[in-house]
N, C-alpha and C positions, 0 to 999 in steps of 0.2 A: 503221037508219041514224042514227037520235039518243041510241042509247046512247053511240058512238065519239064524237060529237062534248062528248055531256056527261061523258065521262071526260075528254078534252080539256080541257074548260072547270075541271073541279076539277083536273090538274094544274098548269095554269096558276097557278088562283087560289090554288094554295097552294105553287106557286116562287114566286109575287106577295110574300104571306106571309111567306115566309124570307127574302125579301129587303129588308123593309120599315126601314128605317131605314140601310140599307146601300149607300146612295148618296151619294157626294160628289163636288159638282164635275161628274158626268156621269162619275164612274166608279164601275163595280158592283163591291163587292167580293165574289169568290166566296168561298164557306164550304169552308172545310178538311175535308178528310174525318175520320170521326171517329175516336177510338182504342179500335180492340175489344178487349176484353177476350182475356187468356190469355197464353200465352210468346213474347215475344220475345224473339230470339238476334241478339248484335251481329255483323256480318259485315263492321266495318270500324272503322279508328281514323283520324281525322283524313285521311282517303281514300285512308288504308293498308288492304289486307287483314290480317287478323289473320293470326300475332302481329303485331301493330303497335308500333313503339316509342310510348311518351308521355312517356318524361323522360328527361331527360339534365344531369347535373351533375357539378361537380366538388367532392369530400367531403376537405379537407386536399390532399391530392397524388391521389387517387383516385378516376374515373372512374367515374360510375354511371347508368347508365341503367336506365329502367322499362319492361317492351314487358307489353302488355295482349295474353294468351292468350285470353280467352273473356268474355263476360257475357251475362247473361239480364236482362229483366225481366217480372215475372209483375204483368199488370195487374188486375185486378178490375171488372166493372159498376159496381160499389159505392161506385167512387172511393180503391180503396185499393193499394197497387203495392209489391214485395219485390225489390232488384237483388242480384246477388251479378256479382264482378267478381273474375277470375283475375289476379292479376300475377305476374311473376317478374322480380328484380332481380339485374342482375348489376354484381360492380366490379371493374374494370379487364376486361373481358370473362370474369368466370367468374363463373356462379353462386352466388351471395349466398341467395340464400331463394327460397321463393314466397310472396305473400299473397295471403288472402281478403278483400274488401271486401264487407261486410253492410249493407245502408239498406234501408230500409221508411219509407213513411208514406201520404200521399195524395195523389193527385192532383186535381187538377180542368180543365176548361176556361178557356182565357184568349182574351182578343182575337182573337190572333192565336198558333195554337198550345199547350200543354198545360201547367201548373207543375206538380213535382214538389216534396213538401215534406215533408225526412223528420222523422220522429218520433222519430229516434234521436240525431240532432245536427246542429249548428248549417251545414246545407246544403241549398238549393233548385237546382233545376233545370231548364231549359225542354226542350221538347220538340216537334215538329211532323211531322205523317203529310201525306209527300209522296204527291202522284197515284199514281204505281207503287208504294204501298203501303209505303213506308218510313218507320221513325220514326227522325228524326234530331235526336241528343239533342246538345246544348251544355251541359258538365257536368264540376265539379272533381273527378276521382278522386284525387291524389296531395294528399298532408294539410302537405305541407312549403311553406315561407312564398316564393311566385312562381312557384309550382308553375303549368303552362298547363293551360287550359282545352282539354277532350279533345273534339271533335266526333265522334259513334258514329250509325253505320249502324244501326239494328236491321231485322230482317223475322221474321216470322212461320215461317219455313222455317230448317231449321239450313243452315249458311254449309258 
């Protein structure tokens, strides 16, 4: 009978613990879940299902849009993360090319949700692992000047 109440007493005191400094005003702020490590696969662009459009401009007289096919990113324990990001660009609606987009660097903990910070050039990016398991990244893929900012679904399952 005082084993259950003294495993009681040590979870308590150590939600207590994690919570300690994390009250303001008479609100608790709850701690985010963390980000495990391994492959995650994007399964949405700006709350499109993929392909998802992400850009759309006008080049001289010529219509060009960007729809994002696929991306992964491969996290690490270690603190360190590898994105590859499929596009295909089409103008005036025919296919124009596909690119690869390659970043690596590390990540860490923030406040509130994840920074991404690559090693390869001049780009960071945030990140946050919602309750049902999703990482939702807010994140420049497209390198042209007013290019928008892509909000991506990741999960752990391919899409």
């Amino acid at each position: 009978m005082r084993l259950p109440s003294l495993r009681r007493a040590a979870l308590l005191a150590s939600l207590a613990a994690g919570l300690v400094g994390c009250e303001d005003a008479g609100t608790t702020v709850i701690l985010q879940p963390s980000l495990s490590p391994g492959r995650w696969y994007l399964h949405a662009a700006n709350g499109e299902d993929i392909p998802a459009l992400i850009g759309d401009r006008t080049i001289g007289l010529t219509q060009e849009e960007t729809f994002i096919d696929s991306a992964t990113i491969d996290v690490t324990a270690t603190g360190e993360y590898e994105q590859r990001i499929h596009l295909r660009i089409l103008h005036a609606g025919v296919e124009d090319r596909q690119e690869t987009f390659y970043d690596a660097g590390t990540w860490t903990r923030e406040a509130v949700g994840f920074a991404f910070v690559s090693g390869l050039r001049a780009r960071t990016f945030s990140g946050t692992v919602q309750p049902g398991g999703a990482l939702i990244s807010s994140e420049s893929v497209l390198t042209w000047s007013g290019a928008p900012t892509v909000a991506g679904t990741y999960r752990k399952t391919l899409p």
